[in-house]
C-alpha positions in Angstrom: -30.6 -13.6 24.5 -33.0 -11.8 27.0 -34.6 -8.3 26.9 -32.0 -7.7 23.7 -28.9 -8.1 25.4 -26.1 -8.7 23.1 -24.0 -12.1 23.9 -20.4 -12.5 23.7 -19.9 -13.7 20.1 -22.7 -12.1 18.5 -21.6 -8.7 15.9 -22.7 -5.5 16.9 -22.2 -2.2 14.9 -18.9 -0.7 15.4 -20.5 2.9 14.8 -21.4 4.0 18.2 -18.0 3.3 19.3 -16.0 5.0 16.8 -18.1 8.2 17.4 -16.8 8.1 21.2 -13.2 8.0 20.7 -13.2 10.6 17.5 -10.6 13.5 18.9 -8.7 10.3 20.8 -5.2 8.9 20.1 -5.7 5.6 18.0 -3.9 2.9 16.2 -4.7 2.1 12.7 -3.0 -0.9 11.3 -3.5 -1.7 7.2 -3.3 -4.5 5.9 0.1 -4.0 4.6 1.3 -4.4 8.1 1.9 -0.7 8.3 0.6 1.1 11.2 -0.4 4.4 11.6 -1.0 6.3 15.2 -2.8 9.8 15.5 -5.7 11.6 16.5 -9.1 10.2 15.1 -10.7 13.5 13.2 -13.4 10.9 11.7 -14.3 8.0 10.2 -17.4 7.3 7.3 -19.5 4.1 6.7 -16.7 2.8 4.6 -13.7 2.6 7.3 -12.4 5.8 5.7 -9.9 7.1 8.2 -8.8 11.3 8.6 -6.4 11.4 11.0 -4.1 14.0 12.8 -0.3 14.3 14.1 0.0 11.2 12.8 3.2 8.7 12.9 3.7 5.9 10.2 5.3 2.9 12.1 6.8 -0.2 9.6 8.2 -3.2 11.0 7.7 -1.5 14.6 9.9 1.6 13.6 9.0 4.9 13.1 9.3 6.1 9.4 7.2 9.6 9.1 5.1 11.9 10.9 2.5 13.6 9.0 0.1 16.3 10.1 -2.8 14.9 8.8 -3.6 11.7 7.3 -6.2 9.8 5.3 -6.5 6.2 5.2 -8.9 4.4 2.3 -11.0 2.3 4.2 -11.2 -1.2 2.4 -7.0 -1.4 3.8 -7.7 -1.1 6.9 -7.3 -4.1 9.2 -7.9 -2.6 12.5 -8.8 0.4 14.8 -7.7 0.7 18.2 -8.5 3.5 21.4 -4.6 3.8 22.7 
């Protein structure tokens, strides 16, 4: 690693990144398998998730739409910009 350029493979803090897409459409999938796609509102040090216009997906079919949504963070699997 030169001049503290990060490598491919080496972990680097997801903060920065989650701060750029808050008020952007994202995909939230749980652990469960359920997935959830809204509007990031925000997201804490712990994954916590507040979400709006959101759309609960299971087994790749739409179930509910909520307006707003919270998501505990320790069931979230991942977080994806759409």
């Amino acid at each position: 690693m030169e001049n503290g350029a990060i490598t491919q493979g080496e972990g680097k803090d997801p903060s920065g990144w989650l701060s750029e897409i808050i008020g952007h459409p994202v995909t939230v999938k749980l652990n469960s398998g359920v997935v959830y796609k809204g509007e990031l509102q925000s997201v804490d040090g712990y994954m916590n998730i507040a979400l709006e216009k959101t759309e609960e997906y299971v087994n790749g079919a739409k179930r509910r739409s909520y307006g707003d949504a919270f998501v505990r963070g320790n069931n979230v699997m991942y977080i994806a910009a759409n």
